[in-house]
N, C-alpha and C positions, 0 to 999 in steps of 0.2 A: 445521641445515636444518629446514625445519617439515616438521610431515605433509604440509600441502598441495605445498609445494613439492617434496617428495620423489616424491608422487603425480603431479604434471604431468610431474617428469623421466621416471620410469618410464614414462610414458603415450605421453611425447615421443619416446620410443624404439623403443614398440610403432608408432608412427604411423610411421617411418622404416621400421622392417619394411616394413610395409603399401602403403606409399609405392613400396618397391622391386618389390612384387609386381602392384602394380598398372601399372607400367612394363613391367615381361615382359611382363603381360597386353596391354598397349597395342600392343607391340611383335609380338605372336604377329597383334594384326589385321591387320597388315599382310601376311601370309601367306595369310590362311583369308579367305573371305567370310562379311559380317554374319550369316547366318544359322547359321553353325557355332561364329563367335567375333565376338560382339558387343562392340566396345567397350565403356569404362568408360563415356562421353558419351552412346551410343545407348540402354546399362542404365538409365542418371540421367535421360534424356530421356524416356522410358518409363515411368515412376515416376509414378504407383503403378496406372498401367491395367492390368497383367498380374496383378494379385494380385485373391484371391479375397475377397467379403466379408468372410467368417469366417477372416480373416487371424490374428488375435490369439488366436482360440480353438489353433488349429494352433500358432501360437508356443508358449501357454503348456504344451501337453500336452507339447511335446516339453521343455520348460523340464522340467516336474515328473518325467517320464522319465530324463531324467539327472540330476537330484537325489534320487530317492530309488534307481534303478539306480546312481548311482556313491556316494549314502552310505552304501549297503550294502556295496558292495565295497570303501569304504576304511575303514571301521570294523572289517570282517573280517578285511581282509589286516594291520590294524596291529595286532589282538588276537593271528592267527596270529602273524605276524613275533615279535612279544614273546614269544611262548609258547615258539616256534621258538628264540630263542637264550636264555629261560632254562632251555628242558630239553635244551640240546642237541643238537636234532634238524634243527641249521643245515641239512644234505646230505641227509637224508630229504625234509625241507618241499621243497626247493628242487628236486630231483629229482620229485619228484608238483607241482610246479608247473608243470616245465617241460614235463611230460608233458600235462597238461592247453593248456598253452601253444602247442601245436602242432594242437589238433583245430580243425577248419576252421571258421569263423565261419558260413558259410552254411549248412552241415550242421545245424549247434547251431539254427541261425534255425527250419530247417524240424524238425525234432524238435520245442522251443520251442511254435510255431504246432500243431502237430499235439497237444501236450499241453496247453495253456493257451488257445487261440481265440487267433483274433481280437480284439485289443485295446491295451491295455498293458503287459498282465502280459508279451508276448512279447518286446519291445525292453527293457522292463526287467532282466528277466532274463539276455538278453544281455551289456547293459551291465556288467550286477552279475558271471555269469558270467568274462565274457571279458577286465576288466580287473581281477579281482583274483587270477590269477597273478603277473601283472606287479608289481603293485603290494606282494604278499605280498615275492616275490624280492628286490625293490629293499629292502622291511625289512629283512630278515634281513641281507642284506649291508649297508646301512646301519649296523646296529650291530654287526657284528663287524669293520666298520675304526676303532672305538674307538680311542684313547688306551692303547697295552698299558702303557708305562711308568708312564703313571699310576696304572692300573689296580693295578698293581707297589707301587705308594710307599703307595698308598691302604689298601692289605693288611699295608705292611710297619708300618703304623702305628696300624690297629686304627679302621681308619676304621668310621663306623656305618654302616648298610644306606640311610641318607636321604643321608648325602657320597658315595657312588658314585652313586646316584640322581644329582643336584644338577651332580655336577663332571665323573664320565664318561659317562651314560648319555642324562640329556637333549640334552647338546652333543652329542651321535649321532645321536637318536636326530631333533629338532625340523629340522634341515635333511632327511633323510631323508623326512619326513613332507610338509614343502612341497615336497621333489619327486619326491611321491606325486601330489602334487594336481597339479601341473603336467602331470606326463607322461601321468594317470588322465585329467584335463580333456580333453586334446586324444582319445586314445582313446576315452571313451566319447562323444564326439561323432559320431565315426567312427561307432562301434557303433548307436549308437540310431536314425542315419540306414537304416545297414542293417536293423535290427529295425524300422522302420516300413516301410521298401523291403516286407518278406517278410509280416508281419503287423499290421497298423493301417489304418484308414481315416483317420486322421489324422494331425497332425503334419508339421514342415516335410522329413520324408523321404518322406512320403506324397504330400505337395506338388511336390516334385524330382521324383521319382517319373513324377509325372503330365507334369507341363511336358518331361521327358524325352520319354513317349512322345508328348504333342503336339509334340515336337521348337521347343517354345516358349524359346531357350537366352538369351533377355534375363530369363526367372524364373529359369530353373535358374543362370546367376550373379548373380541377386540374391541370393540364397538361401548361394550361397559364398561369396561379401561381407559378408553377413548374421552367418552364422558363425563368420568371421573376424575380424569386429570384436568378438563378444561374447568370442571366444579371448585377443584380443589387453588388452580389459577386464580380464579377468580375469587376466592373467599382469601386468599391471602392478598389480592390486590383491595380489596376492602377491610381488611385488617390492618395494612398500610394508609390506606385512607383514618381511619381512625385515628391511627397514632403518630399523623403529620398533621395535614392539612386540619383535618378537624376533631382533634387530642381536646383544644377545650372544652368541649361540648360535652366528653368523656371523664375529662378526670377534674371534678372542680373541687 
């Protein structure tokens, strides 16, 4: 199967999601009036009069907000995770994670804002914050469901330090990592909405934001439409990844 075909299957799949949720959503208008729950047709029909000039400016801040908020926190959490199970400290790390795991996201927002302004630095930090316990956790447990038998044979046979690299620890360690990025993706989306919610003039949480308090709900689900295409983009482009580039890692 090619890449490309493999990308359209992947893609084909995200869009049947998407498909199913935009059916609930069709289905819920028939309960609520347009002005609470705006159909998909009344959202499309509207297009693009609710949106502000400097639409793309707002897109891309939040774009660079969860990319440099979440490549922080998953460079970090896969540096800890690694460090975490070569010294040992599997149930330490993962107990101060889970600890951290639990303090309230809107708390941290306004502390955040209170220490940094007004800006980026606040939803960044969030972002970076709030999803790298998760993300640390999932490592660590990721490679400590290794291969023990092999791990066994590998020893009993004077294997070198690059054969357990190679045979036990990347087959671990490379699914773990894509579904860093998976579960990281969808969270710090989440997060960085909030982080412009509490502190930003910009950005398409700053934008929801607004169209909320103008009770304007044909933006505000643009905007969850919006979001959920780039989510669902991206989960097939790592679905792709899996079953190209890094299939072995997957299917041994």
């Amino acid at each position: 199967m090619t890449t490309t075909r493999i990308f359209i299957t992947s893609l084909r799949n995200e869009l049947i999601a998407l498909a199913l949720l935009v059916g609930i959503w069709s289905l819920a208008t028939l309960f609520y009036p347009v002005y609470i729950i705006p159909s998909p047709l009344v959202v499309a029909a509207s297009y693009p009069a609710y949106l502000p000039q400097d639409f793309s400016h707002h897109l891309a801040m939040t774009g660079a907000r969860i990319g440099i908020g979440f490549g922080v926190s998953f460079i970090a959490s896969s540096f800890l995770g690694i460090l975490a199970f070569t010294k040992k400290w599997n149930l330490s790390l993962n107990a101060f994670m889970s600890a951290l795991n639990v303090l309230p996201g809107m708390v941290l927002g306004v502390i955040f804002l209170l220490v940094l302004g007004i800006g980026s630095e606040t939803p960044i930090a969030l972002v970076a914050f709030l999803t790298l316990p998760t993300l640390t956790i999932n490592t660590v447990n990721g490679l400590s469901k290794r291969n023990l038998a092999l791990e066994q044979y590998l020893a009993s046979i004077g294997a070198q330090k690059h054969h357990f690299l190679g045979y036990l620890y990347l087959p671990s360690l490379v699914p773990t990592l894509l579904s860093n990025l998976s579960i990281g993706m969808g969270l710090a989306i989440k997060v960085v909405l909030m982080g412009e919610f509490i502190g930003s003039q910009d950005g398409l949480g700053y934008l929801l934001n607004t169209a909320r308090i103008y009770f304007d709900m044909k933006e505000v689900f643009f905007y969850l439409v919006l979001l959920l295409l780039f989510t669902l983009v991206f989960q097939a482009g790592l679905s792709l990844l899996s079953n190209t580039l890094l299939r072995k890692y997957f299917y041994q």
